[in-house]
PDB file with one MODEL, atoms N, CA, C and O in Angstrom:
MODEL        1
ATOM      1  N   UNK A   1     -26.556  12.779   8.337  1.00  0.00           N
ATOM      2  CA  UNK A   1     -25.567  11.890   8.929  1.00  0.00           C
ATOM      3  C   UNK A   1     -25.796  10.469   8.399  1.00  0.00           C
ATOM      4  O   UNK A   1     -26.920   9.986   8.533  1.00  0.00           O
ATOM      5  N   UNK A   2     -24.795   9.738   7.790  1.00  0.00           N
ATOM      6  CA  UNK A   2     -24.748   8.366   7.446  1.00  0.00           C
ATOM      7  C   UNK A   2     -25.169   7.304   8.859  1.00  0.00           C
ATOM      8  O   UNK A   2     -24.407   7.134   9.811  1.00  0.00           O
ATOM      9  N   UNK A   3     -25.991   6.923   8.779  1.00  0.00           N
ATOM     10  CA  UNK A   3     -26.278   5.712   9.763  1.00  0.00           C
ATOM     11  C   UNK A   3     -25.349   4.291   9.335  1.00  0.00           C
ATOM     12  O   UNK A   3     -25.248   3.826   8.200  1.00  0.00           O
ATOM     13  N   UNK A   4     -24.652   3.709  10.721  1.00  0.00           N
ATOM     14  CA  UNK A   4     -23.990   2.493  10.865  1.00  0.00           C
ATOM     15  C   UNK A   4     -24.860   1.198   9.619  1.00  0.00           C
ATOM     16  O   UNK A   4     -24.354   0.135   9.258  1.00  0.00           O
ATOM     17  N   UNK A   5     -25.897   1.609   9.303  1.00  0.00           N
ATOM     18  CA  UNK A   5     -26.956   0.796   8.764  1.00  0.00           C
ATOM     19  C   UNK A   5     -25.858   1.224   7.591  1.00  0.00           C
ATOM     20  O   UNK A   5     -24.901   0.611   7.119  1.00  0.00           O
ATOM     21  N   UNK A   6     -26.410   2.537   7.327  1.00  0.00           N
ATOM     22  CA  UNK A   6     -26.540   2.746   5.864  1.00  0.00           C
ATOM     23  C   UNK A   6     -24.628   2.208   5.599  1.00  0.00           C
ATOM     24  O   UNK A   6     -24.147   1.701   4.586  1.00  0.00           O
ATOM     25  N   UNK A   7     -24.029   2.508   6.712  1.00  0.00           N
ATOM     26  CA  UNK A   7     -22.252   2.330   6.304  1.00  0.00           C
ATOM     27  C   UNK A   7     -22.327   1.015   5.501  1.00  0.00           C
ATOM     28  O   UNK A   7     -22.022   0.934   4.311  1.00  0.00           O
ATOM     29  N   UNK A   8     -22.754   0.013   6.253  1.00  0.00           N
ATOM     30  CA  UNK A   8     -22.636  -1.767   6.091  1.00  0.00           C
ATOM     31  C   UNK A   8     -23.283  -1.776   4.760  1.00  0.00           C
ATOM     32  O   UNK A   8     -22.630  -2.402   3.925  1.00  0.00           O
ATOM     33  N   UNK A   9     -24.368  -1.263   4.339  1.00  0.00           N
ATOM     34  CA  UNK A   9     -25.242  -1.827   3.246  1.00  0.00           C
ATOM     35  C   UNK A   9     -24.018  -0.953   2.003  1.00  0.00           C
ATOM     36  O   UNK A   9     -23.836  -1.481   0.906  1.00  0.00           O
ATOM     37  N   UNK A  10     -23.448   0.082   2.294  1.00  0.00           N
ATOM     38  CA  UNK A  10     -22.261   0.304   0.965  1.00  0.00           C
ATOM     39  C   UNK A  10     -21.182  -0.456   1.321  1.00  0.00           C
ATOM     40  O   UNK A  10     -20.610  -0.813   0.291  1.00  0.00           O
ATOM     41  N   UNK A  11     -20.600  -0.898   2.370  1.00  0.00           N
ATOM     42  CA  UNK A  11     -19.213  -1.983   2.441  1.00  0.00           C
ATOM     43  C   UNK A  11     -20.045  -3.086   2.103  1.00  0.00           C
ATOM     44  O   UNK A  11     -19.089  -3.566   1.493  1.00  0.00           O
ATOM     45  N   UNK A  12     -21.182  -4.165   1.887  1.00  0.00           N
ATOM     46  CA  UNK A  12     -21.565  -5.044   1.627  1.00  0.00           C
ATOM     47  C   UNK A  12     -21.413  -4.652  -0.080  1.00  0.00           C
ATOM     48  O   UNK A  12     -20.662  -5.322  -0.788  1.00  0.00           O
ATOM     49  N   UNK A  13     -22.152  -3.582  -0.596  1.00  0.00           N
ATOM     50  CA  UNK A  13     -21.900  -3.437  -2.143  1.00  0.00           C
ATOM     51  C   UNK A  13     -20.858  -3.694  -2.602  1.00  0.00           C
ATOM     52  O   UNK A  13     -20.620  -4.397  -3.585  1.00  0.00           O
ATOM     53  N   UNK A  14     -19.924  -2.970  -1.715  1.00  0.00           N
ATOM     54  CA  UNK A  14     -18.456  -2.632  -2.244  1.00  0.00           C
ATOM     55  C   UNK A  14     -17.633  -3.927  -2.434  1.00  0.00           C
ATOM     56  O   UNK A  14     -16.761  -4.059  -3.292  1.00  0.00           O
ATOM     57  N   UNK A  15     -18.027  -4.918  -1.490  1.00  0.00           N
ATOM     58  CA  UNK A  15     -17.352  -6.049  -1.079  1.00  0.00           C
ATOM     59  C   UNK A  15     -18.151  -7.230  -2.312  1.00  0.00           C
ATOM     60  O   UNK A  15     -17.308  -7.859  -2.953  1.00  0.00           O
ATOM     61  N   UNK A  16     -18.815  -7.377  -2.473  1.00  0.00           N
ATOM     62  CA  UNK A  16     -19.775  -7.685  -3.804  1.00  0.00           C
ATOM     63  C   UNK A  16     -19.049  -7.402  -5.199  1.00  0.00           C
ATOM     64  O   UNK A  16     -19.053  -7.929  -6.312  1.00  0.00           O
ATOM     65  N   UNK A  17     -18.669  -6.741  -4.831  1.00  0.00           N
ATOM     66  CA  UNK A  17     -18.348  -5.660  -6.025  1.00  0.00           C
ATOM     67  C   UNK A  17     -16.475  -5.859  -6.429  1.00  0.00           C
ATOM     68  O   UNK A  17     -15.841  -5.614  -7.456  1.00  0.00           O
ATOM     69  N   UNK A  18     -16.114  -6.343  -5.240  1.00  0.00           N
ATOM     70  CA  UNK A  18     -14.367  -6.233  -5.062  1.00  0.00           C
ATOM     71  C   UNK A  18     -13.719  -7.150  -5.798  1.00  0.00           C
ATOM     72  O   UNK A  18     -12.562  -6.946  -6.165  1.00  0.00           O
ATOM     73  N   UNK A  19     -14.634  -8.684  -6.214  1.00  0.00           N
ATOM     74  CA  UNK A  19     -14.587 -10.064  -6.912  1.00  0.00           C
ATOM     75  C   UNK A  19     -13.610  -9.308  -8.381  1.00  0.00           C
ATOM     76  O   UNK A  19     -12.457  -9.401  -8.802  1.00  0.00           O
ATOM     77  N   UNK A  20     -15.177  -8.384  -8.874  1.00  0.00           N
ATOM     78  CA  UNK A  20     -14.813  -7.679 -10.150  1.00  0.00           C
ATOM     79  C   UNK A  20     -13.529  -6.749 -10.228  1.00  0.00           C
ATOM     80  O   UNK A  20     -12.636  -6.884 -11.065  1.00  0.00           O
ATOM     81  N   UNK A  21     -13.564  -5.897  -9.344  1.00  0.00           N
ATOM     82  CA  UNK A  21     -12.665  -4.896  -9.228  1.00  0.00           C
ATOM     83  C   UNK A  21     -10.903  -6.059  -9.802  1.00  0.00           C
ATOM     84  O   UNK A  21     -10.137  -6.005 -10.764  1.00  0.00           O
ATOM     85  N   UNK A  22     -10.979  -6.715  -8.880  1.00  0.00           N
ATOM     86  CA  UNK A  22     -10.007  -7.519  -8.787  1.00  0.00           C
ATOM     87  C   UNK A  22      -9.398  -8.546 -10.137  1.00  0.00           C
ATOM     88  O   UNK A  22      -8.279  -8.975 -10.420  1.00  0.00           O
ATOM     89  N   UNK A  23     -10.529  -8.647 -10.657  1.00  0.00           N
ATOM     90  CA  UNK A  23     -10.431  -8.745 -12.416  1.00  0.00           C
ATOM     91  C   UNK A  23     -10.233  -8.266 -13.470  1.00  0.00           C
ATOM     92  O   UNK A  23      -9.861  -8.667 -14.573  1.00  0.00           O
ATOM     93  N   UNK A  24     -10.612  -7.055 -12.886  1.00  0.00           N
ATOM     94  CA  UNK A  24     -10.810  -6.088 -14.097  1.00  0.00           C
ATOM     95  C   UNK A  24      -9.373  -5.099 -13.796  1.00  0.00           C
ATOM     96  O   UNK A  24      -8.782  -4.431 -14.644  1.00  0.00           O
ATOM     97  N   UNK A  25      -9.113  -5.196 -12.713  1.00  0.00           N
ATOM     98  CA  UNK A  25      -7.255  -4.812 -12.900  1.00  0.00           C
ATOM     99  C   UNK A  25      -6.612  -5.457 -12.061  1.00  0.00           C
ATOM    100  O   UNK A  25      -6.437  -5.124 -10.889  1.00  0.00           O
ATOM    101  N   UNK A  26      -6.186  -6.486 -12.627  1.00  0.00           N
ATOM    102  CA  UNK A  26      -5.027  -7.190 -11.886  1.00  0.00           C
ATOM    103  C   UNK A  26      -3.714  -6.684 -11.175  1.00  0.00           C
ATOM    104  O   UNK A  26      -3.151  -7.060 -10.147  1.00  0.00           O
ATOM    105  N   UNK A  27      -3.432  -5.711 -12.077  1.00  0.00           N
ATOM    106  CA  UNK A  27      -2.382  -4.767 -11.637  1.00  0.00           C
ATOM    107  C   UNK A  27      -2.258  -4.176 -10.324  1.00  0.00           C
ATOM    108  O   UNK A  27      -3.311  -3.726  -9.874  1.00  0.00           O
ATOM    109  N   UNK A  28      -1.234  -4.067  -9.603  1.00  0.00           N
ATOM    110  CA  UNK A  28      -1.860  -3.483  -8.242  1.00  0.00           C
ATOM    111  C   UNK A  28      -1.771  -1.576  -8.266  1.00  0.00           C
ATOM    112  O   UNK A  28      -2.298  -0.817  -7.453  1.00  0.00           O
ATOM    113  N   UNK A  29      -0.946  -1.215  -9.452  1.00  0.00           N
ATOM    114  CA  UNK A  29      -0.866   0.054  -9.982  1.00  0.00           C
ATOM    115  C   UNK A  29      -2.253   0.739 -10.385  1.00  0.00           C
ATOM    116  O   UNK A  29      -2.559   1.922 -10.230  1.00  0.00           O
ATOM    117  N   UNK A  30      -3.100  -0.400 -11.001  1.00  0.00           N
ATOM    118  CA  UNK A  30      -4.360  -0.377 -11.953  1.00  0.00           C
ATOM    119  C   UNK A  30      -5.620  -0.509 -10.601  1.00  0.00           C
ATOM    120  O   UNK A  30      -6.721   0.040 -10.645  1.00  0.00           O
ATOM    121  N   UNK A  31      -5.205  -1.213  -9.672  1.00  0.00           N
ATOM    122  CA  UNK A  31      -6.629  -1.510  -8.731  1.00  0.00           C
ATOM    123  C   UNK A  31      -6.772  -0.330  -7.814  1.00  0.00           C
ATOM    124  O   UNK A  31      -7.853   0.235  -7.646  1.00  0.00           O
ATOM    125  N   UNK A  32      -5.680   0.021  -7.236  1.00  0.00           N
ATOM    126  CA  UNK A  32      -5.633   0.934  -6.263  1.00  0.00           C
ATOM    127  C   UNK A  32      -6.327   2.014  -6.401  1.00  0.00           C
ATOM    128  O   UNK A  32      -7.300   2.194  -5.669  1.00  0.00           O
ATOM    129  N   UNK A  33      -5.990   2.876  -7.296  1.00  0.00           N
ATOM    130  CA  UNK A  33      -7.092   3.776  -7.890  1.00  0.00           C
ATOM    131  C   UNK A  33      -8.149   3.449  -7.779  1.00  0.00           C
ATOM    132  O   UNK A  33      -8.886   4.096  -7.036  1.00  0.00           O
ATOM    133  N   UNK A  34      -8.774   1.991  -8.676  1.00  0.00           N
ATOM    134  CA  UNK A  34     -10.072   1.988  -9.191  1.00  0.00           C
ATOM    135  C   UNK A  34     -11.052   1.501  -7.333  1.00  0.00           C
ATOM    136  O   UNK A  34     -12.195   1.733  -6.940  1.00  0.00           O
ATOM    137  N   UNK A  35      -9.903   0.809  -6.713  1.00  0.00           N
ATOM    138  CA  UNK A  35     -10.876   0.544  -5.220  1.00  0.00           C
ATOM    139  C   UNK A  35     -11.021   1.848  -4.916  1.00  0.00           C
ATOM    140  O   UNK A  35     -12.199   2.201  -4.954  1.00  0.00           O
ATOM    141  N   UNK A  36     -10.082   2.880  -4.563  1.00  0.00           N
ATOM    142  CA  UNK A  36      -9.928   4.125  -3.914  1.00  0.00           C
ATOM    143  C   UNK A  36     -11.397   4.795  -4.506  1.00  0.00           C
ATOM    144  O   UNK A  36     -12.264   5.277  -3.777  1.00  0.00           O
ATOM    145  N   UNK A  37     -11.453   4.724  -5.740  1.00  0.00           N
ATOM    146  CA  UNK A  37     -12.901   5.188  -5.753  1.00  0.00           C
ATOM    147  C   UNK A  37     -14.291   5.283  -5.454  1.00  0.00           C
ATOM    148  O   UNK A  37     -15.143   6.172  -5.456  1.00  0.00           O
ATOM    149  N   UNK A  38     -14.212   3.643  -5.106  1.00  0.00           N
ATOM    150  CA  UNK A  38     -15.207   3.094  -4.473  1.00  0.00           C
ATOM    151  C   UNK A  38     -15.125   3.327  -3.118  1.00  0.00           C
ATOM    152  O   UNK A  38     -16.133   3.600  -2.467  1.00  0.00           O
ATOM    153  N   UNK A  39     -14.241   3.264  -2.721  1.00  0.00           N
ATOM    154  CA  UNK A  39     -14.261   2.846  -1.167  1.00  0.00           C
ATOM    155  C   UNK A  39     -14.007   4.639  -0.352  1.00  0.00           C
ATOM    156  O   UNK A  39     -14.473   5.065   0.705  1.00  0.00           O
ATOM    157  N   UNK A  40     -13.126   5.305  -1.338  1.00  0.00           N
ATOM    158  CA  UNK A  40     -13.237   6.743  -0.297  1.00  0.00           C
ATOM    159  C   UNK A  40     -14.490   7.511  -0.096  1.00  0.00           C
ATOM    160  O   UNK A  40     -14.743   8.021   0.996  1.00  0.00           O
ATOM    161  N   UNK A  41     -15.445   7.627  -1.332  1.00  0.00           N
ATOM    162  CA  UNK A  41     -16.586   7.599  -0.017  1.00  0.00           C
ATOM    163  C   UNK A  41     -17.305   7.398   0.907  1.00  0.00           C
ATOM    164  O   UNK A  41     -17.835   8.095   1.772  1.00  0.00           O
ATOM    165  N   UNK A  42     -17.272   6.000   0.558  1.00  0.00           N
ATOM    166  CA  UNK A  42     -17.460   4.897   1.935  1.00  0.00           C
ATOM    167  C   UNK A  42     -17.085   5.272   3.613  1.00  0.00           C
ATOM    168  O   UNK A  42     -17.662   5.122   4.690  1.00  0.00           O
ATOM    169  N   UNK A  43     -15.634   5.904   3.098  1.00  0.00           N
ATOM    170  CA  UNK A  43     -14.803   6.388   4.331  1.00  0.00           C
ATOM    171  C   UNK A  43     -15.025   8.071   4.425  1.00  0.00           C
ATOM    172  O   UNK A  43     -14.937   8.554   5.554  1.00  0.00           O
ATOM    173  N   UNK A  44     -15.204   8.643   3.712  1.00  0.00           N
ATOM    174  CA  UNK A  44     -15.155   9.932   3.509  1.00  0.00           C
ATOM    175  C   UNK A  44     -16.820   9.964   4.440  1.00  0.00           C
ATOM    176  O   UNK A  44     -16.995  10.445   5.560  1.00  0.00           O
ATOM    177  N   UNK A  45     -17.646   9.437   3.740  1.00  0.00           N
ATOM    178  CA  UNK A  45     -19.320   9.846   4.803  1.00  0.00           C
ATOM    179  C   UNK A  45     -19.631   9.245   5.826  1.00  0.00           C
ATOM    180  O   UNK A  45     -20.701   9.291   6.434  1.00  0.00           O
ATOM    181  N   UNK A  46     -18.094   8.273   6.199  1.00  0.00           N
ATOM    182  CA  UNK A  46     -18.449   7.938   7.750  1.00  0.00           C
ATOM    183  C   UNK A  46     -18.082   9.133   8.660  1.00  0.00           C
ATOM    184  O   UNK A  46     -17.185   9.975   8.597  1.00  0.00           O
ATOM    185  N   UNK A  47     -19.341   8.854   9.743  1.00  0.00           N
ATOM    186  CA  UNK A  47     -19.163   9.813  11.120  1.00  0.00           C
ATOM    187  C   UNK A  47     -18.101   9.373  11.039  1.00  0.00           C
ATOM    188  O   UNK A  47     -17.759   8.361  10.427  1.00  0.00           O
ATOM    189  N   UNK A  48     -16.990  10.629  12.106  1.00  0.00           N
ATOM    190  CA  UNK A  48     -15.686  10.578  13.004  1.00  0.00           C
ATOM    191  C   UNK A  48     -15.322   9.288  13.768  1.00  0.00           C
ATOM    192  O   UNK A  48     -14.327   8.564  13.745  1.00  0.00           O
ATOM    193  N   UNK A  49     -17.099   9.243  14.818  1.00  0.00           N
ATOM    194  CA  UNK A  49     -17.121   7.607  15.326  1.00  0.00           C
ATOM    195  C   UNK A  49     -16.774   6.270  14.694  1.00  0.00           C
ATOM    196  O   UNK A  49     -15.935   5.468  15.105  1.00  0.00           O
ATOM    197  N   UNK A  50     -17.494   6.170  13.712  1.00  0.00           N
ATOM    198  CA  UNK A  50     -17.283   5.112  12.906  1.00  0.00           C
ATOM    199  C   UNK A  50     -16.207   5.164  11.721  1.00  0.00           C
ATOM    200  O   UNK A  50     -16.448   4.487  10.722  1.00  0.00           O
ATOM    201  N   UNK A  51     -15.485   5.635  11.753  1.00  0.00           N
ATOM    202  CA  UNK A  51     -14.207   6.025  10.725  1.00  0.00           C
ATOM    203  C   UNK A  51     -13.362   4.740  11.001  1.00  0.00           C
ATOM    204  O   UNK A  51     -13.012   4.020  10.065  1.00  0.00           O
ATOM    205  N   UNK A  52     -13.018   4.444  12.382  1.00  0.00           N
ATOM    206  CA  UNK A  52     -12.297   3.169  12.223  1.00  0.00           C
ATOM    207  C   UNK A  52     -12.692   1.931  11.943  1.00  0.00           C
ATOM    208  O   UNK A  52     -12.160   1.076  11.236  1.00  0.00           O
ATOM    209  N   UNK A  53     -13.640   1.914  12.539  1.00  0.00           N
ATOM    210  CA  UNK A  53     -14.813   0.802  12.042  1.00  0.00           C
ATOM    211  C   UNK A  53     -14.601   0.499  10.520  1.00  0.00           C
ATOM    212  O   UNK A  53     -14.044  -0.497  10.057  1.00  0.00           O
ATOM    213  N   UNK A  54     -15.196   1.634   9.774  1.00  0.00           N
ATOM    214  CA  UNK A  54     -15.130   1.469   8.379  1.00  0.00           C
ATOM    215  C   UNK A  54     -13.666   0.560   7.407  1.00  0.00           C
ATOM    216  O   UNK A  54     -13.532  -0.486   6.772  1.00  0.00           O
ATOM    217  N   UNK A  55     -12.677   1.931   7.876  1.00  0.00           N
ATOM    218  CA  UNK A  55     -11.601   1.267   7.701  1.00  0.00           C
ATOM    219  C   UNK A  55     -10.794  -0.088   8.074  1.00  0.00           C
ATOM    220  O   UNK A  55      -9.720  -0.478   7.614  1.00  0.00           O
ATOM    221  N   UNK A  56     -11.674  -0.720   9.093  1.00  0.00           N
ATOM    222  CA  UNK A  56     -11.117  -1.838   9.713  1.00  0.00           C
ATOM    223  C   UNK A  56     -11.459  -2.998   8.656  1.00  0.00           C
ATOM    224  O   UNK A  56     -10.730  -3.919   8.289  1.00  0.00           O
ATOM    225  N   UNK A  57     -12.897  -2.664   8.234  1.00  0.00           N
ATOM    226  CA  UNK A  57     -14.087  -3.590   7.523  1.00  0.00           C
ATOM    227  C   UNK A  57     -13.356  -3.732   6.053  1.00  0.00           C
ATOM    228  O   UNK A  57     -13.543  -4.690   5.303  1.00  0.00           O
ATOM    229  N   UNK A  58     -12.356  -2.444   5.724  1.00  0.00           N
ATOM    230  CA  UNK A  58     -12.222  -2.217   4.478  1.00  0.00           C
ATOM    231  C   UNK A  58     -10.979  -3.118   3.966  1.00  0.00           C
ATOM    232  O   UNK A  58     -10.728  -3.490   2.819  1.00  0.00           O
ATOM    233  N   UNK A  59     -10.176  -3.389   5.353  1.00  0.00           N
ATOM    234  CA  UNK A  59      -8.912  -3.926   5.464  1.00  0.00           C
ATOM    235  C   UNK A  59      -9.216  -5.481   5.533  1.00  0.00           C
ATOM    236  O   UNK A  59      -8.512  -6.366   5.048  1.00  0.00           O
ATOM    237  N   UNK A  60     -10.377  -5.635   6.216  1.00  0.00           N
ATOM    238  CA  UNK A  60     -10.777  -7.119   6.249  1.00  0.00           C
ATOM    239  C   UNK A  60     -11.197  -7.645   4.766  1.00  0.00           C
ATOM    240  O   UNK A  60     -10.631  -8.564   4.173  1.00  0.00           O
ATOM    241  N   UNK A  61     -12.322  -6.867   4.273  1.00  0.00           N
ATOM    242  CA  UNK A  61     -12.635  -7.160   3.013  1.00  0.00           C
ATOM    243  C   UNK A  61     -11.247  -7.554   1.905  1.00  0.00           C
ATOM    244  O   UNK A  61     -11.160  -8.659   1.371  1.00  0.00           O
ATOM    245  N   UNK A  62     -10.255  -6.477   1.699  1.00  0.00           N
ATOM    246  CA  UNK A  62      -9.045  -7.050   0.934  1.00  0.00           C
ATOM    247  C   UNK A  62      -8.345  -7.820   1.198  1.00  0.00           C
ATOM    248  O   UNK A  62      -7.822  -8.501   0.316  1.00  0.00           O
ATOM    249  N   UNK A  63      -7.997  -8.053   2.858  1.00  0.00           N
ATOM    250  CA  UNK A  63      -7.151  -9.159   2.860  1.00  0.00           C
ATOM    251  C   UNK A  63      -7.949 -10.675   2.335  1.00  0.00           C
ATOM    252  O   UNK A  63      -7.428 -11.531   1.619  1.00  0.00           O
ATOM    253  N   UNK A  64      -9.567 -10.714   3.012  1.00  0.00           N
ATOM    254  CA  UNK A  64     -10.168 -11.866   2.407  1.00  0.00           C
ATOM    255  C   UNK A  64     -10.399 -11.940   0.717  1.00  0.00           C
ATOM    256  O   UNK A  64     -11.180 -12.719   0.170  1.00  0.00           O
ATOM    257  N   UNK A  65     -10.105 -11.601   0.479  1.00  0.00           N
ATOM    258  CA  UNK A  65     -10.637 -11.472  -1.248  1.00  0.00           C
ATOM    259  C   UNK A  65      -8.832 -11.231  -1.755  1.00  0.00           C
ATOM    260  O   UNK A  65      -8.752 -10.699  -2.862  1.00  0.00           O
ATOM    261  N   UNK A  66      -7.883 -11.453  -1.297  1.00  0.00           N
ATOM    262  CA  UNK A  66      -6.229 -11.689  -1.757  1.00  0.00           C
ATOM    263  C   UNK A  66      -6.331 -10.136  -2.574  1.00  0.00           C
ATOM    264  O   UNK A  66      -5.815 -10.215  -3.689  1.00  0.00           O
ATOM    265  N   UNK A  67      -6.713  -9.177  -2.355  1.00  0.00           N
ATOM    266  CA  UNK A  67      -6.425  -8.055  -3.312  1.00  0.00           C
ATOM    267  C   UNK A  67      -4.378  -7.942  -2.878  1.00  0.00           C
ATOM    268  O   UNK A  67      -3.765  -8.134  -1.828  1.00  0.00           O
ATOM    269  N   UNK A  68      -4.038  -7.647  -3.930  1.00  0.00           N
ATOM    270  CA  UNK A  68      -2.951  -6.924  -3.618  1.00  0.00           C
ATOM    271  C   UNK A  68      -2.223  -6.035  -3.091  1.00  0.00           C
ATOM    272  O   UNK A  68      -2.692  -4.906  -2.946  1.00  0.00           O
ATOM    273  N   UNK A  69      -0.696  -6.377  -2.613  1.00  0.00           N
ATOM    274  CA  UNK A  69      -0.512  -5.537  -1.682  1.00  0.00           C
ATOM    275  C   UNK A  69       0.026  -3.868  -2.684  1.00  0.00           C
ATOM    276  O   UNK A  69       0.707  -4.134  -3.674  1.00  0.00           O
ATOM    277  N   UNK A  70      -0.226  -2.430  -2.471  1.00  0.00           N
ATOM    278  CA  UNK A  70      -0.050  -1.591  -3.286  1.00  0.00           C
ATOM    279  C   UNK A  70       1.605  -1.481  -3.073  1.00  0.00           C
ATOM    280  O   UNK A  70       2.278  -2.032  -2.203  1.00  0.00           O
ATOM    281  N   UNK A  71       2.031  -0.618  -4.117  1.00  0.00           N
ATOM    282  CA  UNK A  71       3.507  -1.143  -4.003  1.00  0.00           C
ATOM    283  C   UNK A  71       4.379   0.312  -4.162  1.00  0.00           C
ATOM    284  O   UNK A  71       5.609   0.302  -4.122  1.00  0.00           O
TER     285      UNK A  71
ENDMDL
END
């Protein structure tokens, strides 16, 4: 089982990590994918409990970092 610990220390990577993502495809055709990769396991090995959590964190992270809206 993924511990709440272990969730934060991969959304902290991921979010680290989102600066680049966000450079490296500007496109919002081109990012979506490349976040989805990162981030669905993130969501995929959260407990049931923490599933919204995750996703909440994930929604916060893009809106702060201006990622684009997918289209």
């Amino acid at each position: 089982m993924t511990t709440r610990a272990q969730l934060q220390k991969a959304l902290n990577r991921l979010e680290a990590y989102l600066p680049h993502l966000l450079d490296q495809f500007p496109e919002p055709e081109n990012f979506w994918p490349a976040f989805a990769g990162e981030a669905d396991p993130v969501l995929d090995g959260a407990p049931a409990h923490d599933h919204d959590w995750v996703a909440d964190r994930l929604e916060s992270m893009l809106r702060f970092h201006g990622a684009p809206s997918p289209r």
